[in-house]
LUMSEZA-156759 format. One record per atom (N, C-alpha, C): residue number from 1; atom name; x, z, y. Coordinates in nm, 2 decimals, padded with zeros to 4 digits. Layout:
NUM; CA; X; Z; Y
...
//
This chain:
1; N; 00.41; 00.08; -02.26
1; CA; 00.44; 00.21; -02.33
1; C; 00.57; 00.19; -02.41
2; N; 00.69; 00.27; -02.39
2; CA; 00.83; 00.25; -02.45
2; C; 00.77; 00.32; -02.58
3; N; 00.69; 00.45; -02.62
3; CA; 00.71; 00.54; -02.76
3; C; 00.61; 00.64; -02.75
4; N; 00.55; 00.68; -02.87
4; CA; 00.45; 00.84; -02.83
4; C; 00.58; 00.93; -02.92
5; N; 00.57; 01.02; -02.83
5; CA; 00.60; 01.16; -02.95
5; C; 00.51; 01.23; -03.01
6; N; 00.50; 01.24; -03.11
6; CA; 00.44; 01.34; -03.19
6; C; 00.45; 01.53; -03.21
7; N; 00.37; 01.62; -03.17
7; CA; 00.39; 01.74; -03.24
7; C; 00.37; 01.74; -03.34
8; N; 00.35; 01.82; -03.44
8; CA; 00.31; 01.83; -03.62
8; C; 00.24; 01.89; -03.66
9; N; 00.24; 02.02; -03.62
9; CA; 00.11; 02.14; -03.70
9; C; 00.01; 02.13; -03.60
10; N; -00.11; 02.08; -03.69
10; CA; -00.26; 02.09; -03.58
10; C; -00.28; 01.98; -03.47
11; N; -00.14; 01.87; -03.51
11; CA; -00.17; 01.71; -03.42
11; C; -00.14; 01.61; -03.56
12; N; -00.05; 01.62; -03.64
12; CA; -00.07; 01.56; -03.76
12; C; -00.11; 01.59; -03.86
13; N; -00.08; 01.75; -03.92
13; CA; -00.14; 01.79; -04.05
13; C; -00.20; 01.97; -03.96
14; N; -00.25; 01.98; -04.06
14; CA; -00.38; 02.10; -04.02
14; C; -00.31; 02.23; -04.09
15; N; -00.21; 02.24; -04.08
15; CA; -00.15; 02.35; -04.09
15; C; -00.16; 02.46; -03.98
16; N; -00.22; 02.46; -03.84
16; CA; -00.24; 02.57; -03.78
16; C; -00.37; 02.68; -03.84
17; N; -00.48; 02.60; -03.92
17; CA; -00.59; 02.63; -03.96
17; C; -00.54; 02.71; -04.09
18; N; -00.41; 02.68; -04.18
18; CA; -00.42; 02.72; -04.29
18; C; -00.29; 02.86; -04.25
19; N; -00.24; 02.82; -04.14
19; CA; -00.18; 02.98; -04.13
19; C; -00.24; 03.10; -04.07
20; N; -00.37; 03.07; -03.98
20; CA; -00.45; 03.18; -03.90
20; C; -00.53; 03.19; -04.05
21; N; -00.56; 03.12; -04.13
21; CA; -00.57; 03.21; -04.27
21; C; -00.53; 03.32; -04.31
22; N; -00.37; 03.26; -04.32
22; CA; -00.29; 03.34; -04.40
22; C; -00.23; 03.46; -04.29
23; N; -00.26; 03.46; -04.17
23; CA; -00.23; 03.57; -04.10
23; C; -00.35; 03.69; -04.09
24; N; -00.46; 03.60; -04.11
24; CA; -00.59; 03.73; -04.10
24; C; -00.58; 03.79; -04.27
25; N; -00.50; 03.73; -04.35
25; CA; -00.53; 03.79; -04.46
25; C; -00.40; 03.93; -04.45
26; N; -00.24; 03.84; -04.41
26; CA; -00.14; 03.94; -04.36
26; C; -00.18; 04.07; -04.30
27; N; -00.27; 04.04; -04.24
27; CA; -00.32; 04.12; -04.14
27; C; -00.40; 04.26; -04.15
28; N; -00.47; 04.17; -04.24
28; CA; -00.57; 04.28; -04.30
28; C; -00.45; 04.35; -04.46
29; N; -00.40; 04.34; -04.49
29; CA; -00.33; 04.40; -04.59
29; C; -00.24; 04.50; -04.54
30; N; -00.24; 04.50; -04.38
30; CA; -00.09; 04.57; -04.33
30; C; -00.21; 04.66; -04.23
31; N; -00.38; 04.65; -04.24
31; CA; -00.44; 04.74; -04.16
31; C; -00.48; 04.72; -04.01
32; N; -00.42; 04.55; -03.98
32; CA; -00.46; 04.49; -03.85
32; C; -00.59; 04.39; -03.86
33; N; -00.69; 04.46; -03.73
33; CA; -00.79; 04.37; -03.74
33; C; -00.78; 04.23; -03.67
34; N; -00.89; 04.16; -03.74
34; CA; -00.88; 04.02; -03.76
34; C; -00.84; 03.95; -03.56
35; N; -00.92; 04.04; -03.47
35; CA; -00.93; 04.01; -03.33
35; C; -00.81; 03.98; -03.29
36; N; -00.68; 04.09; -03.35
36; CA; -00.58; 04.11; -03.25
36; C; -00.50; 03.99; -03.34
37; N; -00.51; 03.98; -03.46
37; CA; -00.45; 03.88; -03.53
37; C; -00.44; 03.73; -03.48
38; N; -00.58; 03.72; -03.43
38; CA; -00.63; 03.60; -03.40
38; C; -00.56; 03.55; -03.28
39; N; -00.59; 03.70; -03.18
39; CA; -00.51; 03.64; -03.06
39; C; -00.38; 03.59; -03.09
40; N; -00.33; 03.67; -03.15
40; CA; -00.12; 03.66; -03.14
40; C; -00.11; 03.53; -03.22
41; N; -00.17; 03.49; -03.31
41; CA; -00.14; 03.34; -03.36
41; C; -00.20; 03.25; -03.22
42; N; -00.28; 03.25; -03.20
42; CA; -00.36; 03.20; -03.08
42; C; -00.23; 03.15; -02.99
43; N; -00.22; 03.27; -02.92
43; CA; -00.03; 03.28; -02.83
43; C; 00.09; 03.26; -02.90
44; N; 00.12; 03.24; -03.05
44; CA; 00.22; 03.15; -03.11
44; C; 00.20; 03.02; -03.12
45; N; 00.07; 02.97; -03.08
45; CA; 00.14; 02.87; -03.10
45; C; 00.18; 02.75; -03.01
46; N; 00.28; 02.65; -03.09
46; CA; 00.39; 02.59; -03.01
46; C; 00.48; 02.64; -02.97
47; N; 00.51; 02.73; -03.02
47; CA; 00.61; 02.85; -02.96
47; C; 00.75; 02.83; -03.03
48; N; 00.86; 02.81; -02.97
48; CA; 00.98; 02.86; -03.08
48; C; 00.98; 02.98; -03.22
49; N; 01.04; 02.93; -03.26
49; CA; 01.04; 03.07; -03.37
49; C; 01.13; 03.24; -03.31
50; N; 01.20; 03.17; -03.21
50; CA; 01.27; 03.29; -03.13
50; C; 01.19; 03.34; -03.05
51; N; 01.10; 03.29; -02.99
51; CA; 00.97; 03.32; -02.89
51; C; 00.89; 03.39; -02.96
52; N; 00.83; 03.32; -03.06
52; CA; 00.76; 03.37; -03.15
52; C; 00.83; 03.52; -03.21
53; N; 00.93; 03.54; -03.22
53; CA; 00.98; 03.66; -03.28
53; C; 00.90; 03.76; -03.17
54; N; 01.00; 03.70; -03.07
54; CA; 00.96; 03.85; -02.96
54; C; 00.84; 03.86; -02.92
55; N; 00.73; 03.79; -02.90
55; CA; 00.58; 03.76; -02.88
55; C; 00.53; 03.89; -03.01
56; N; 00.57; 03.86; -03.15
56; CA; 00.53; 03.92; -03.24
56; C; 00.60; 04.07; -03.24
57; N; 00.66; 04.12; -03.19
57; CA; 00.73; 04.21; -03.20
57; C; 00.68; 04.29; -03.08
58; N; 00.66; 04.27; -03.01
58; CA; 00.59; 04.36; -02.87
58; C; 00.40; 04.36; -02.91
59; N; 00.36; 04.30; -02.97
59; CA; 00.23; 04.29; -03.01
59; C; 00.21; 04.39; -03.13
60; N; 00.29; 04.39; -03.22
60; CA; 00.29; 04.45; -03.36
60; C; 00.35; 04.57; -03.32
61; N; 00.45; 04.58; -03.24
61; CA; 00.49; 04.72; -03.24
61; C; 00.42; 04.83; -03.26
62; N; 00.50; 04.95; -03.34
62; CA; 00.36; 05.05; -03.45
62; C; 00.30; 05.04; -03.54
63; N; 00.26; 04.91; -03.55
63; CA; 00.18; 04.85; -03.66
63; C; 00.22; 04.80; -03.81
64; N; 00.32; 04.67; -03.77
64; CA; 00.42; 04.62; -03.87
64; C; 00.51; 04.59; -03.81
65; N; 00.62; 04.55; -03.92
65; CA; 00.73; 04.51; -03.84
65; C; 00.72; 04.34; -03.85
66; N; 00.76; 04.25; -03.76
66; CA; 00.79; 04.14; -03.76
66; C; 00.85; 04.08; -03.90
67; N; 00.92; 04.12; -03.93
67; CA; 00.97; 04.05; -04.03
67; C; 00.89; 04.04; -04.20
68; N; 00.83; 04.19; -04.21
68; CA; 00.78; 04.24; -04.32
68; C; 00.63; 04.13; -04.29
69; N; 00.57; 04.14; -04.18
69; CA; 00.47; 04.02; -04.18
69; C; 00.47; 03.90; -04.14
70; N; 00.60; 03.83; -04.11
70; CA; 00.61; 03.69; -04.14
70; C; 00.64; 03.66; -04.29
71; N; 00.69; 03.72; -04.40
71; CA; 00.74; 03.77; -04.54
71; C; 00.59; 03.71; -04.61
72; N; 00.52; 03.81; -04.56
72; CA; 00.39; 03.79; -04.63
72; C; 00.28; 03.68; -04.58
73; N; 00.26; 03.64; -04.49
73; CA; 00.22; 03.52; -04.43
73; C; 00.28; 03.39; -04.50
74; N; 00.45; 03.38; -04.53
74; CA; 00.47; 03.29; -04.60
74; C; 00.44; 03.27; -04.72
75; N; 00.44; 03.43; -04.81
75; CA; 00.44; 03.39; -04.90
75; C; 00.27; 03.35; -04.97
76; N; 00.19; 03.38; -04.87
76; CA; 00.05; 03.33; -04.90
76; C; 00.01; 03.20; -04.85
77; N; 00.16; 03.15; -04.75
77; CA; 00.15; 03.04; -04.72
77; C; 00.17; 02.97; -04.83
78; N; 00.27; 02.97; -04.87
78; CA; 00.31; 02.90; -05.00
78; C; 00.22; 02.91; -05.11
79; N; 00.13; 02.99; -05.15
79; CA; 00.04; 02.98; -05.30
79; C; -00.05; 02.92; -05.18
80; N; -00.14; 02.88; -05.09
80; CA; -00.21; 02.83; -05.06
80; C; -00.18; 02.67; -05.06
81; N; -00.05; 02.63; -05.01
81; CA; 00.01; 02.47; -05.01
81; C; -00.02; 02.45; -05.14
82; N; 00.03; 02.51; -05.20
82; CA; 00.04; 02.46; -05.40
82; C; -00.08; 02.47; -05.44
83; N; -00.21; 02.54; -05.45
83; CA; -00.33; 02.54; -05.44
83; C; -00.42; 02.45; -05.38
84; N; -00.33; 02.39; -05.24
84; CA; -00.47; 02.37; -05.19
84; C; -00.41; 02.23; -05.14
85; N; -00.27; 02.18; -05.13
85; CA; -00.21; 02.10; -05.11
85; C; -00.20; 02.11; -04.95
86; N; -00.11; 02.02; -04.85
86; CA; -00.12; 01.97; -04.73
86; C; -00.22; 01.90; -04.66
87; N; -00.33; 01.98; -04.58
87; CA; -00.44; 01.89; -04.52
87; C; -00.37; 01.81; -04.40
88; N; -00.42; 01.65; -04.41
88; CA; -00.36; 01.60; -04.28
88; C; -00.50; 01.56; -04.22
89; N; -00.43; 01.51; -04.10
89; CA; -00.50; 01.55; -03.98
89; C; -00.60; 01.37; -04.02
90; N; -00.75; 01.37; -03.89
90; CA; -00.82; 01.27; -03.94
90; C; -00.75; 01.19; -03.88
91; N; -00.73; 01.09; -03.93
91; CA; -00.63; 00.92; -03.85
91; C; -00.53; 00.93; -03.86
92; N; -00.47; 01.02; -03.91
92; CA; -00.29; 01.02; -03.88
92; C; -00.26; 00.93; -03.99
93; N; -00.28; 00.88; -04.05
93; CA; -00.20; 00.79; -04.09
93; C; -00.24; 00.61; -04.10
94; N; -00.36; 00.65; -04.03
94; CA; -00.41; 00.50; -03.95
94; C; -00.33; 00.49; -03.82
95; N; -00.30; 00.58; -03.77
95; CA; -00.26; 00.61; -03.61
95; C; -00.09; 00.58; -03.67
96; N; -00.04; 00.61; -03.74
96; CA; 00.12; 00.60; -03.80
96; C; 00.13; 00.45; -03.80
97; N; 00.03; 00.39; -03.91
97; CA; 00.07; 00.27; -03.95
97; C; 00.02; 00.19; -03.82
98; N; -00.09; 00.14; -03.78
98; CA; -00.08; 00.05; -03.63
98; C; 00.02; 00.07; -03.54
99; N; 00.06; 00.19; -03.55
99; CA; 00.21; 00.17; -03.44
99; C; 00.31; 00.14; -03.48
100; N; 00.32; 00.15; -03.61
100; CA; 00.46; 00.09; -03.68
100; C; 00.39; -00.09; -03.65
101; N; 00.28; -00.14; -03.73
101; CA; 00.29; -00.23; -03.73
101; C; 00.28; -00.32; -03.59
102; N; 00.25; -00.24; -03.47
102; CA; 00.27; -00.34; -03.37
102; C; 00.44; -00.25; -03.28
103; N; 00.53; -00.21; -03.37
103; CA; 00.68; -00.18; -03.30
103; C; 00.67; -00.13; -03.18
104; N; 00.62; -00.01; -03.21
104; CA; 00.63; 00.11; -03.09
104; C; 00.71; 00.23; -03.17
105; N; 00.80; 00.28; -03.07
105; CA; 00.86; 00.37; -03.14
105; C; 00.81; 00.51; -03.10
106; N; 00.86; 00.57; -03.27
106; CA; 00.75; 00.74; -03.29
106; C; 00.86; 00.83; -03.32
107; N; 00.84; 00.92; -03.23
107; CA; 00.93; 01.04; -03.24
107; C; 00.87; 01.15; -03.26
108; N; 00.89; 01.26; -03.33
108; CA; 00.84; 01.42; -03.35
108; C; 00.92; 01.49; -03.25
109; N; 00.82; 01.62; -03.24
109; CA; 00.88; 01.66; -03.13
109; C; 00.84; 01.84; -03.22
110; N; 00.85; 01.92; -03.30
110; CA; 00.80; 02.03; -03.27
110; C; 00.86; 02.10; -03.34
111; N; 00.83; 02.22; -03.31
111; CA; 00.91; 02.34; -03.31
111; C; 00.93; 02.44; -03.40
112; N; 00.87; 02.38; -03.52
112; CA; 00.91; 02.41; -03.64
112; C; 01.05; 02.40; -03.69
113; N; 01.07; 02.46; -03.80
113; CA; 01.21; 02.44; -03.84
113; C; 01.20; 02.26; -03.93
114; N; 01.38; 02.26; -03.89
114; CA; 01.41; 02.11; -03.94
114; C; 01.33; 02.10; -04.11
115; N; 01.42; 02.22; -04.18
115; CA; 01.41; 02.24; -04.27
115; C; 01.21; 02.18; -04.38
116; N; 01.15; 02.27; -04.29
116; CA; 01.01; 02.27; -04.28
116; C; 00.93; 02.11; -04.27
117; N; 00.97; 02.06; -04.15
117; CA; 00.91; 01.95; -04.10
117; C; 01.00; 01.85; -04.22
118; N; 01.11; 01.84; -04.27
118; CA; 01.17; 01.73; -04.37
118; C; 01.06; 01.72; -04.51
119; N; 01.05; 01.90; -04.53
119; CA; 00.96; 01.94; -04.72
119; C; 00.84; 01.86; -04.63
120; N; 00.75; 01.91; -04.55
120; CA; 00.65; 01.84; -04.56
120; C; 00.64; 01.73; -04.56
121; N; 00.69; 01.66; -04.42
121; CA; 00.64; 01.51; -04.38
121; C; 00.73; 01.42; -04.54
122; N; 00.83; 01.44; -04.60
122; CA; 00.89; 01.42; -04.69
122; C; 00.73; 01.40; -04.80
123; N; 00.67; 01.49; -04.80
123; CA; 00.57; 01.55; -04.90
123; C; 00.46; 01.45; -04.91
124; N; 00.45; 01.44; -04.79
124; CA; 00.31; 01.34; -04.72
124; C; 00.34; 01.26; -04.71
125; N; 00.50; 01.19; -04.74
125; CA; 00.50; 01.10; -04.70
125; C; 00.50; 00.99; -04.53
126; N; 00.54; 01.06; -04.46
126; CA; 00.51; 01.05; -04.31
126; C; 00.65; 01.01; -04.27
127; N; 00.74; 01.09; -04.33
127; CA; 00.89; 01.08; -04.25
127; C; 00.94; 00.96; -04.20
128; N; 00.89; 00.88; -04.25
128; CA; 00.96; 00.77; -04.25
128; C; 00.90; 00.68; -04.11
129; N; 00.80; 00.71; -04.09
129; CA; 00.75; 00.64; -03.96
129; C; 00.82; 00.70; -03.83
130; N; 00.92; 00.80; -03.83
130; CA; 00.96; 00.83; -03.71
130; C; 01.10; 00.82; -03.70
131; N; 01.16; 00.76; -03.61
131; CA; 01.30; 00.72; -03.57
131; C; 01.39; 00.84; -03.54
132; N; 01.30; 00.92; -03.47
132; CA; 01.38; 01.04; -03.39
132; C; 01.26; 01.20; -03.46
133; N; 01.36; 01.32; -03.49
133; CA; 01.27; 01.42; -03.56
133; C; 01.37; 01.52; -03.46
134; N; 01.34; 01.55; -03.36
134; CA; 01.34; 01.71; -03.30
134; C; 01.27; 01.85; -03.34
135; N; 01.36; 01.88; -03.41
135; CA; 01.29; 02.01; -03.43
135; C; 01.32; 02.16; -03.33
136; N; 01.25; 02.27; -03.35
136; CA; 01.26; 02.38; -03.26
136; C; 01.40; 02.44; -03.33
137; N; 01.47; 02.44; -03.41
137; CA; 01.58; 02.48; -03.39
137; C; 01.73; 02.37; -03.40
138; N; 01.66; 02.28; -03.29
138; CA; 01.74; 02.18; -03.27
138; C; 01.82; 02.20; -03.09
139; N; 01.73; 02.27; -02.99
139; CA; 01.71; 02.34; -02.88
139; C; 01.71; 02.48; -02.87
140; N; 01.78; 02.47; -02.73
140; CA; 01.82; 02.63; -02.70
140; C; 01.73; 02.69; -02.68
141; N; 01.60; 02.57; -02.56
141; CA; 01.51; 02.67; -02.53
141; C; 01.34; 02.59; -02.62
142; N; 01.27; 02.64; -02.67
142; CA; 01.17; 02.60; -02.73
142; C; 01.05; 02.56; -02.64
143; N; 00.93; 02.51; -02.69
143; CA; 00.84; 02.48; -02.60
143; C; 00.81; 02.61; -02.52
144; N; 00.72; 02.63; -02.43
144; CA; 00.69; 02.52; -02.31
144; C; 00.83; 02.48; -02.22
145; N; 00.91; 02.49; -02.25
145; CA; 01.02; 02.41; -02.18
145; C; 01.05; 02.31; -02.23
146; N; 01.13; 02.21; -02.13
146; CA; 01.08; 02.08; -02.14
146; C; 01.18; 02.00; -02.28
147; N; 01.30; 02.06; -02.33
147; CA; 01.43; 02.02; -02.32
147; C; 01.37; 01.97; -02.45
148; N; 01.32; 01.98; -02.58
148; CA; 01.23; 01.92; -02.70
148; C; 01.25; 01.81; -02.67
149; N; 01.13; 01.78; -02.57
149; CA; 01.09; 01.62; -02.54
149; C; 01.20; 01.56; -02.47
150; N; 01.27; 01.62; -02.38
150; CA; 01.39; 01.54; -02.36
150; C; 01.52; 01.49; -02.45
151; N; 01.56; 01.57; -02.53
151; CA; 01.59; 01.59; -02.62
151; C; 01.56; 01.45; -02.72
152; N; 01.42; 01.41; -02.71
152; CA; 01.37; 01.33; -02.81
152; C; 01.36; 01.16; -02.76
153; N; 01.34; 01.17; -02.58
153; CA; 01.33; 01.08; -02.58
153; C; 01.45; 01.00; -02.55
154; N; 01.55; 01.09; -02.51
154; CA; 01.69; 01.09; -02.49
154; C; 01.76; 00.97; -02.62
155; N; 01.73; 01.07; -02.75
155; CA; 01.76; 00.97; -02.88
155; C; 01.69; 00.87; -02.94
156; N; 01.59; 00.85; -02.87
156; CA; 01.47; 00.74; -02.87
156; C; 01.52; 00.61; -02.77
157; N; 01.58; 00.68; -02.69
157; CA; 01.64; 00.64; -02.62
157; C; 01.56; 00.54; -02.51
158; N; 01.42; 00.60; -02.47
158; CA; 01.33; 00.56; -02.40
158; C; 01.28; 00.59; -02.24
159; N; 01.22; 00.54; -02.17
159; CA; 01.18; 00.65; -02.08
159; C; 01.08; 00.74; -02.07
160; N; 01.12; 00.86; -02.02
160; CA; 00.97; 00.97; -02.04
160; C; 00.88; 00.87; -01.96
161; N; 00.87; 00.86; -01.87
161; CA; 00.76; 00.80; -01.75
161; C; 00.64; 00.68; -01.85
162; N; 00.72; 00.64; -01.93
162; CA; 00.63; 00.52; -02.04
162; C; 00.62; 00.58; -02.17
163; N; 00.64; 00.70; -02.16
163; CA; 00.58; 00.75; -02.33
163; C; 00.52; 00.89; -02.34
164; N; 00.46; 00.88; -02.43
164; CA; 00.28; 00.96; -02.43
164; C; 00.36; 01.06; -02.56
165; N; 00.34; 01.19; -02.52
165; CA; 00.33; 01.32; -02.61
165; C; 00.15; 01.34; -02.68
166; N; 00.22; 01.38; -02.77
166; CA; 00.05; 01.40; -02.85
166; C; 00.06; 01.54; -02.91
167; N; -00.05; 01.59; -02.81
167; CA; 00.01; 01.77; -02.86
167; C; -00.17; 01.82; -02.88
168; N; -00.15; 02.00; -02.92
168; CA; -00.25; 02.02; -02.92
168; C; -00.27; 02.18; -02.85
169; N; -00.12; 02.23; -02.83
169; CA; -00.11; 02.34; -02.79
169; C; -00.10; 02.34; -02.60
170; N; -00.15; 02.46; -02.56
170; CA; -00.11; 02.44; -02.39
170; C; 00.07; 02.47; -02.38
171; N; 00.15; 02.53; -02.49
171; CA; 00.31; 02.54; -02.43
171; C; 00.35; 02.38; -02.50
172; N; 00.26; 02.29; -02.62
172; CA; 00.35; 02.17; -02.59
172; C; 00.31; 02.06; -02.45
173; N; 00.17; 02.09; -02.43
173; CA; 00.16; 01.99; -02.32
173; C; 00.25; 02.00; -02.25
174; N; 00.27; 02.16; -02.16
174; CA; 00.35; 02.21; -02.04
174; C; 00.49; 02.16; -02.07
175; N; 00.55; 02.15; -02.22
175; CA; 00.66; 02.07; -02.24
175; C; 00.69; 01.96; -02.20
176; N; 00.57; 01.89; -02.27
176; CA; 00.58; 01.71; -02.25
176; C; 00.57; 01.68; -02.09
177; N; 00.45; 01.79; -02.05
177; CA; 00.48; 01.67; -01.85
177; C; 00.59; 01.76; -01.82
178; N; 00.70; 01.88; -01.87
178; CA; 00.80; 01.90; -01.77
178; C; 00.90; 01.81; -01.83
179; N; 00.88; 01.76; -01.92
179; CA; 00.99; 01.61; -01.96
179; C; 00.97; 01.49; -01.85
180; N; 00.81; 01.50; -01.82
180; CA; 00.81; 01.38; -01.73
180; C; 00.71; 01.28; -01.80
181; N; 00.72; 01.34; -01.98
181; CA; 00.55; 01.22; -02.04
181; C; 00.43; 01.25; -01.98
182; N; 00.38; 01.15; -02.01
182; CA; 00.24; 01.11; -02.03
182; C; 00.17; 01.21; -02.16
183; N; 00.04; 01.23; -02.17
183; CA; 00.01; 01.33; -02.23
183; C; -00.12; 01.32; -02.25
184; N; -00.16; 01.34; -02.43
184; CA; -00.29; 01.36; -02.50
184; C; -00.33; 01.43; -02.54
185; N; -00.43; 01.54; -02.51
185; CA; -00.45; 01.61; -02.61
185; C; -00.55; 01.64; -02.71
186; N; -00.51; 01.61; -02.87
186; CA; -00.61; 01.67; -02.95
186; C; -00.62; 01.80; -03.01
187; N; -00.76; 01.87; -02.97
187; CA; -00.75; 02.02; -02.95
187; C; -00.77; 01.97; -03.15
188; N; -00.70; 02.14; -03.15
188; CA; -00.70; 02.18; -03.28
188; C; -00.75; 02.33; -03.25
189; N; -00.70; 02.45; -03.27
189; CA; -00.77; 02.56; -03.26
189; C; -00.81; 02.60; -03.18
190; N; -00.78; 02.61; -03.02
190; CA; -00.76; 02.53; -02.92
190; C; -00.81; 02.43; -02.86
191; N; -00.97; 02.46; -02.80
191; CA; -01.02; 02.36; -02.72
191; C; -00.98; 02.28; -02.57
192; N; -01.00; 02.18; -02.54
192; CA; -00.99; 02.14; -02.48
192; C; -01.12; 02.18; -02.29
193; N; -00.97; 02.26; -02.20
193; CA; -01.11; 02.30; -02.11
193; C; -01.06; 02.26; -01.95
194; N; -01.16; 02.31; -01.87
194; CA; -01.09; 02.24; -01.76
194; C; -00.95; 02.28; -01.68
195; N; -00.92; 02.42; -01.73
195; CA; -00.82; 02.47; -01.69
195; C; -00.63; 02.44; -01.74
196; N; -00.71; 02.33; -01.83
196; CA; -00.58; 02.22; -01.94
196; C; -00.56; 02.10; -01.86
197; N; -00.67; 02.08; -01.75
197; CA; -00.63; 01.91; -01.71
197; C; -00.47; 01.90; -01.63
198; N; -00.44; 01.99; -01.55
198; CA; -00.33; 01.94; -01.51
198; C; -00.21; 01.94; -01.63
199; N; -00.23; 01.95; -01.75
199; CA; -00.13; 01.91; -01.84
199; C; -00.17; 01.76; -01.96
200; N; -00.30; 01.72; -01.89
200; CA; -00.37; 01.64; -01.98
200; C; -00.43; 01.53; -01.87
201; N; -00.33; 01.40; -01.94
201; CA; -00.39; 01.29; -01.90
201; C; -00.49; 01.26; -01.97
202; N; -00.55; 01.28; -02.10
202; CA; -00.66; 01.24; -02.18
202; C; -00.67; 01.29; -02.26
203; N; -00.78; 01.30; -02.33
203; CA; -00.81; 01.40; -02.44
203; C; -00.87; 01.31; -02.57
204; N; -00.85; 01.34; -02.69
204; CA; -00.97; 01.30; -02.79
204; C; -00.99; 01.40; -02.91
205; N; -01.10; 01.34; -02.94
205; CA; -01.15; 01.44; -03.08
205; C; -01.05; 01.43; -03.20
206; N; -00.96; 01.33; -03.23
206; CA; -00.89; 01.30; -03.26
206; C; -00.79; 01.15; -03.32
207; N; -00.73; 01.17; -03.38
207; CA; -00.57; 01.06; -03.40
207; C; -00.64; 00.92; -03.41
208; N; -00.82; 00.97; -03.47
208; CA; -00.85; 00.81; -03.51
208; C; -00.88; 00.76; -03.36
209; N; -00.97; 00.77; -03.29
209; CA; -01.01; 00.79; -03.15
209; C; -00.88; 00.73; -03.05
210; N; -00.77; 00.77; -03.06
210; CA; -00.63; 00.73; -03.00
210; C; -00.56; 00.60; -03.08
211; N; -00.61; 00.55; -03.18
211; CA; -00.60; 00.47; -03.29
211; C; -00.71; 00.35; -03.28
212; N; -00.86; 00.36; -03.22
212; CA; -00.94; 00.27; -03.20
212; C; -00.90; 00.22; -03.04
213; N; -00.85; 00.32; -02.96
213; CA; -00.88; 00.29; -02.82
213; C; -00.72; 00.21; -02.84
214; N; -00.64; 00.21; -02.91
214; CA; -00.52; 00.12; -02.88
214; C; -00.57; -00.02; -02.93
215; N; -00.64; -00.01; -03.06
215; CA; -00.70; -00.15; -03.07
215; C; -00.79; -00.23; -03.00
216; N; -00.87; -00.14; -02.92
216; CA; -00.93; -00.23; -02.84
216; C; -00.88; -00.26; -02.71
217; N; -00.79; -00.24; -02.70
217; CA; -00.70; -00.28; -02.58
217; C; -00.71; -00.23; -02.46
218; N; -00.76; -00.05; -02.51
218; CA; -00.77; 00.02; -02.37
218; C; -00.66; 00.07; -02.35
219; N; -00.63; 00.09; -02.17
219; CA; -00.47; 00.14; -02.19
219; C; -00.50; 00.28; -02.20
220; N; -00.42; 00.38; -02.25
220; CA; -00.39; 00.49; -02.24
220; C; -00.28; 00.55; -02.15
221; N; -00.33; 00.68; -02.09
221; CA; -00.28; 00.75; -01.98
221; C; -00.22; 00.64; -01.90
222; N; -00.30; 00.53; -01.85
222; CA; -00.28; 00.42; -01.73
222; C; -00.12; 00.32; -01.78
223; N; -00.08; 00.35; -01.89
223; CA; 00.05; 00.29; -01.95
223; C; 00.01; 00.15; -02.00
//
């Protein structure tokens, strides 16, 4: 194994769970019910924020405007952070430090803004275990295209063919194997079903699970 990449929302910290929060609440304040809400976060995610614009903009049309409800989503995002602080994910930071401590290199891969991914992982404390930080407005084109992960492994300076993406969305898998990785997935909102295997060499419940199976010296994705 040359390196894993990492996604961030909903594979390290549980931030996909605290924004379908703060969208069903958006949602309901602007007169949208919770179903259609559900879905369109459902379909954002992993998505660019430029994807995500137009995704939300053909869905909402009539209803709200894109902008006036991403406005409000943040700003309930933000009294809930401060409230409720950053939930991270189970093992992520048992899974951080055994890979630091046996010198495998860790890259982020996701498609949040740079901006975003610095305040947090900065927050948590996390930043520092990764070499290489790609964010979605680092690339022209966002997930599911592949250019993220190439992009990452490129400045990692590794081969895709020996390093494992750790995602939890179906547009980052479809990212990671059109890079050419290896690929894990831990479902987050987003279960794991059989119509996901051709983007999934393995699956677990989660980071600790990917974190025991390296210590006991099983290989992952045949690497």
């Amino acid at each position: 194994m040359d390196g894993i990449i990492f996604d961030m929302d909903g594979v390290l910290i549980d931030t996909e769970r605290m924004y379908m929060d703060c969208w069903i609440i958006a949602g309901r304040e602007l007169g949208i019910d919770n179903e259609s809400v559900e879905g369109l976060v459902h379909d954002c995610i992993g998505l660019s924020s430029n994807d995500m614009r137009a995704l939300c903009e053909k869905r909402l049309k009539g209803k709200a405007s894109y902008d006036e409800s991403l406005k409000r989503v943040r700003d309930i995002f933000k009294r809930k952070r401060i409230e409720e602080g950053i939930p991270v994910k189970t093992g992520a930071y048992m899974l951080l430090e055994y890979l630091k401590t046996n010198r495998i290199s860790m890259g982020l891969a996701s498609s949040t803004s740079y901006h975003t991914i610095e305040e947090e992982l900065t927050q948590l404390k996390m930043i520092d275990y990764f070499k290489v930080i790609v964010s979605g407005d680092m690339v022209s084109e966002g997930k599911p295209a592949p250019m993220i992960y190439e992009k990452a492994c490129k400045e990692l300076m590794i081969s895709p063919e020996k390093t494992i993406a750790i995602e939890d969305s179906i547009n980052g898998l479809k990212a990671a194997k059109g890079a050419g990785l290896k690929t894990i997935m831990v479902p987050d909102l987003l279960p794991f079903t059989e119509d996901l295997e051709p983007y999934v060499d393995e699956h677990f419940d989660n980071l600790k699970g990917i974190q025991e199976a390296l210590s006991n010296g099983e290989l992952l994705c045949g690497l």
